[in-house]
C-alpha positions in Angstrom: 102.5 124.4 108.9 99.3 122.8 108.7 96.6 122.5 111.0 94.5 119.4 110.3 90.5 119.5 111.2 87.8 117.3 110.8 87.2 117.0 106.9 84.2 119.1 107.0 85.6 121.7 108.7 89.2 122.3 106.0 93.0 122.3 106.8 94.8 125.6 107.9 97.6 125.6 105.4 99.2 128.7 106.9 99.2 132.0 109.0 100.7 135.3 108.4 101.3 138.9 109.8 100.6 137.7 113.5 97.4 135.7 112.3 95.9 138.8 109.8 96.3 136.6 106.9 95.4 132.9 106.9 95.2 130.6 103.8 93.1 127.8 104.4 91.6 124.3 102.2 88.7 122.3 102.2 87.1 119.6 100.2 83.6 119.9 98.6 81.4 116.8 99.1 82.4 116.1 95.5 86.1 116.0 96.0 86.9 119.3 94.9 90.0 121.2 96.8 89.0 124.7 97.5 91.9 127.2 98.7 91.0 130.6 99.9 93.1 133.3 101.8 91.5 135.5 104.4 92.3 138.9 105.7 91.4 139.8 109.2 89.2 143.2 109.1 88.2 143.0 112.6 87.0 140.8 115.6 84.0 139.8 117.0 86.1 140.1 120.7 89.3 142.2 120.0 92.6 140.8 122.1 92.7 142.0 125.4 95.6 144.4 124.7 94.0 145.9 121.4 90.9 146.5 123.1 92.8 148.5 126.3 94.7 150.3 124.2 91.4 151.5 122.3 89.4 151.8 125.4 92.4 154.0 127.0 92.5 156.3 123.6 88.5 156.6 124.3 89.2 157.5 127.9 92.0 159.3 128.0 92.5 161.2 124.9 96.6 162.3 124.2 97.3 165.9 125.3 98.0 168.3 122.1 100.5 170.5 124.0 
């Protein structure tokens, strides 16, 4: 799958593990093809259900006994 984007911007060659892991290209202003992957490591606005879950956790702790 790719995901095409204006040329300054790069190409989204592919996602993985639920979008975690994307690999991605772009093209210097020389012509040079740059590939990178990126892992996620956290969000600037967590998913809705991530961030209940985590706010519920905060709220509500999980009895012991």
């Amino acid at each position: 799958m790719t995901i095409e984007t204006p040329k300054s911007m790069g190409r989204v060659m592919g996602i993985e593990d639920n979008g975690d892991i994307i690999h991605v290209e772009f093209e210097t202003e020389n012509g040079e093809t740059v590939a990178g992957i990126y892992e996620l490591i956290g969000w600037t606005e967590a998913p809705k259900a991530v961030k209940m879950a985590v706010e519920q956790e905060l709220w509500v702790p999980k009895k012991l006994n």
